[in-house]
C-alpha positions as CSV (number, residue, x, y, z in Angstrom):
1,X,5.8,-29.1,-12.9
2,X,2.2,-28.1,-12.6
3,X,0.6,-26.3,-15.3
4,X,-2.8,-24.9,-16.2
5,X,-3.8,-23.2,-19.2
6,X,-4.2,-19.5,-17.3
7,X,-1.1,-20.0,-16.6
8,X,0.1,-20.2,-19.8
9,X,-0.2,-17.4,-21.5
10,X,2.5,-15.2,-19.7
11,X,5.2,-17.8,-20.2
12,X,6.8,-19.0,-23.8
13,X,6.6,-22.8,-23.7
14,X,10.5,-22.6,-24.0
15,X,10.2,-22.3,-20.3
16,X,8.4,-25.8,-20.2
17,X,11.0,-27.4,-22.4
18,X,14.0,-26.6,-20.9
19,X,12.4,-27.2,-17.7
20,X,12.3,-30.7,-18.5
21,X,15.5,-30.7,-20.6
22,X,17.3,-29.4,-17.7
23,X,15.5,-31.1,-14.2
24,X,16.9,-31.2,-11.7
25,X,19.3,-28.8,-12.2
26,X,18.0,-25.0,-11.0
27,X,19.1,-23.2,-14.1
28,X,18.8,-23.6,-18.0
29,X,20.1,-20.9,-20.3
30,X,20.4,-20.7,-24.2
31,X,21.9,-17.9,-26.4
32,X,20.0,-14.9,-25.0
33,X,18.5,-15.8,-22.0
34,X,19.2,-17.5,-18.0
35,X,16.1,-19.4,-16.7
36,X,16.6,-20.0,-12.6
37,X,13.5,-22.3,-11.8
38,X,12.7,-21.7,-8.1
39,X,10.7,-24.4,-6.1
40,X,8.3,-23.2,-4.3
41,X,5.8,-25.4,-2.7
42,X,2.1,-24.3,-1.5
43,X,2.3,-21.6,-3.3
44,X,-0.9,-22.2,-5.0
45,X,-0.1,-25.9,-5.6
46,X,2.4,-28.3,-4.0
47,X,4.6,-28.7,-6.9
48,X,4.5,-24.7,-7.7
49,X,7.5,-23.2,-9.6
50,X,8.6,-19.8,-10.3
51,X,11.1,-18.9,-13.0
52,X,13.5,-16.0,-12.7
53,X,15.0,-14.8,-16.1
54,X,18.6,-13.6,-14.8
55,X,19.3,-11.8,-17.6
56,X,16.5,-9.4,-17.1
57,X,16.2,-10.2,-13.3
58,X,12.7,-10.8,-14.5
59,X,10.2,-12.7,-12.6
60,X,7.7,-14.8,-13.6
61,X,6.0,-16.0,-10.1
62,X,2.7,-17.7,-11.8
63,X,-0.2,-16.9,-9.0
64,X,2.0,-15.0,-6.5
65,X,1.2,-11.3,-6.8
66,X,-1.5,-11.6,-9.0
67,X,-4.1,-8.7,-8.9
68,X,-8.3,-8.4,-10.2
69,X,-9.6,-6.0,-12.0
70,X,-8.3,-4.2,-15.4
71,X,-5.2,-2.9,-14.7
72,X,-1.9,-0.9,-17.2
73,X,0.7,-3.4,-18.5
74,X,3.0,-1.6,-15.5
75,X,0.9,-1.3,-12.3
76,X,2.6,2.1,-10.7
77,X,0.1,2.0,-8.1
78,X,-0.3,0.1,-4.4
79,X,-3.1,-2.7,-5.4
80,X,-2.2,-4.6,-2.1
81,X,-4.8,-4.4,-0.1
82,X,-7.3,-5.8,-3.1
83,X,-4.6,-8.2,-3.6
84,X,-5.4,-9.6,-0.4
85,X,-8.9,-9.5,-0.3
86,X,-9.1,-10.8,-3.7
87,X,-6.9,-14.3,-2.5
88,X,-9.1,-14.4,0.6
89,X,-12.3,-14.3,-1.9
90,X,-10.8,-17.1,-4.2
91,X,-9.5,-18.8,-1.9
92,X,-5.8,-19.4,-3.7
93,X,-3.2,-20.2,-1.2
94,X,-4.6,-22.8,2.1
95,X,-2.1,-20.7,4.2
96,X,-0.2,-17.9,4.8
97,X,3.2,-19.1,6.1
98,X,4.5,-21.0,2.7
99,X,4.0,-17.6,0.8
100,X,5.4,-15.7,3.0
101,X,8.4,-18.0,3.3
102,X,8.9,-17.5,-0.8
103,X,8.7,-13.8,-0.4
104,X,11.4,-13.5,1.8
105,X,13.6,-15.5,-0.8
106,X,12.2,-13.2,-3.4
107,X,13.2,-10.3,-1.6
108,X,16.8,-11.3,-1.6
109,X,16.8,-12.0,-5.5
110,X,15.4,-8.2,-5.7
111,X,13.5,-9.0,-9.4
112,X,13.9,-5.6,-11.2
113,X,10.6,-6.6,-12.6
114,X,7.9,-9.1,-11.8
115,X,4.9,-10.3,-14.1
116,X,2.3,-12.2,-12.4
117,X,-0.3,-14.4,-14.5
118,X,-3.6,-12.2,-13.4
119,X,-2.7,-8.1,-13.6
120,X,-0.2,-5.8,-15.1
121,X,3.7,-6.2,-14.4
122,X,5.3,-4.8,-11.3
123,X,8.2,-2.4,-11.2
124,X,11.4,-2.8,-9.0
125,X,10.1,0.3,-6.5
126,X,5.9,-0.9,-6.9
127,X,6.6,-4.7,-5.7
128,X,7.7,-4.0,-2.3
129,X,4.5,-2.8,-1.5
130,X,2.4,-6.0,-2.7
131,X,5.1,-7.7,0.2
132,X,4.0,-5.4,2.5
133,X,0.7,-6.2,1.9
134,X,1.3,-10.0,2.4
135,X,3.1,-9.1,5.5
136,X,0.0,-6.8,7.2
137,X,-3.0,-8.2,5.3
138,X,-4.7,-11.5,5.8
139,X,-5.0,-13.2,2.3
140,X,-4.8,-17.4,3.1
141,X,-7.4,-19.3,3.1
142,X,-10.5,-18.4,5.3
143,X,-13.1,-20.9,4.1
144,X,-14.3,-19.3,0.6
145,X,-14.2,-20.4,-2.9
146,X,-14.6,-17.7,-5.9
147,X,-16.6,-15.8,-2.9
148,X,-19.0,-18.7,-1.9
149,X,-18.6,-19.9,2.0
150,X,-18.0,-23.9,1.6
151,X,-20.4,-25.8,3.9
152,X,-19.1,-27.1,7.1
């Protein structure tokens, strides 16, 4: 599992340890709560995990949906398009078609709920429209870092 300290912060360490308690396997659940870990490579990293909290059908997708700016604990509003330009800017995912391919397994897990590491948390009826925006917006990798153009 790949893990950075912003990443942290939105996840109890729990997750880590019953990660490794319970790997390979997909799931690990104690009293209260169901962790699914989902692979999902190149997005952000090669060895990029998501965890879905079945109990809550809450997702915790670490980069994936992530949005700038000061925004409410629950985002009601469409932030898509700066979620877009703000990847491109960054520079976060090399390329559009693993995300998109994760999306469409998100989809059909239908999280009521999704908290990304960067921005507020997304409601059941907001979320749809950050896919949208993956869908119609280009947001891979276009040859910038944190805004600066890399030399050729």
């Amino acid at each position: 599992m790949h893990a950075e300290v912003d990443e942290l912060d939105g996840l109890p360490t729990l997750i880590i340890e019953l990660h490794d308690a319970v790997y390979p396997r997909p799931t690990g659940c104690a009293p209260s709560r169901c962790l699914r870990f989902l692979e999902t490579p190149h997005v952000h990293h090669w060895d990029s995990l998501m965890v879905l909290e079945e109990t809550t059908n809450s997702l915790f997708p670490a980069d994936l949906f992530a949005h700038p700016g000061d925004q409410p604990a629950m985002v009601q509003e469409n932030l898509s398009k700066q979620m877009c330009q703000w990847y491109r800017e960054i520079g976060i995912f090399a390329a559009a078609e693993p995300v998109l391919r994760v999306v469409e397994r998100l989809e059909k897990l239908n999280p009521r709920l999704i908290h990304p590491m960067h921005g507020g948390s997304l409601p059941q009826e907001v979320w749809p429209t950050c896919v949208h925006g993956l869908r119609s917006e280009p947001f891979a990798f276009e040859g910038k870092l944190f805004g600066r153009i890399l030399p050729t």
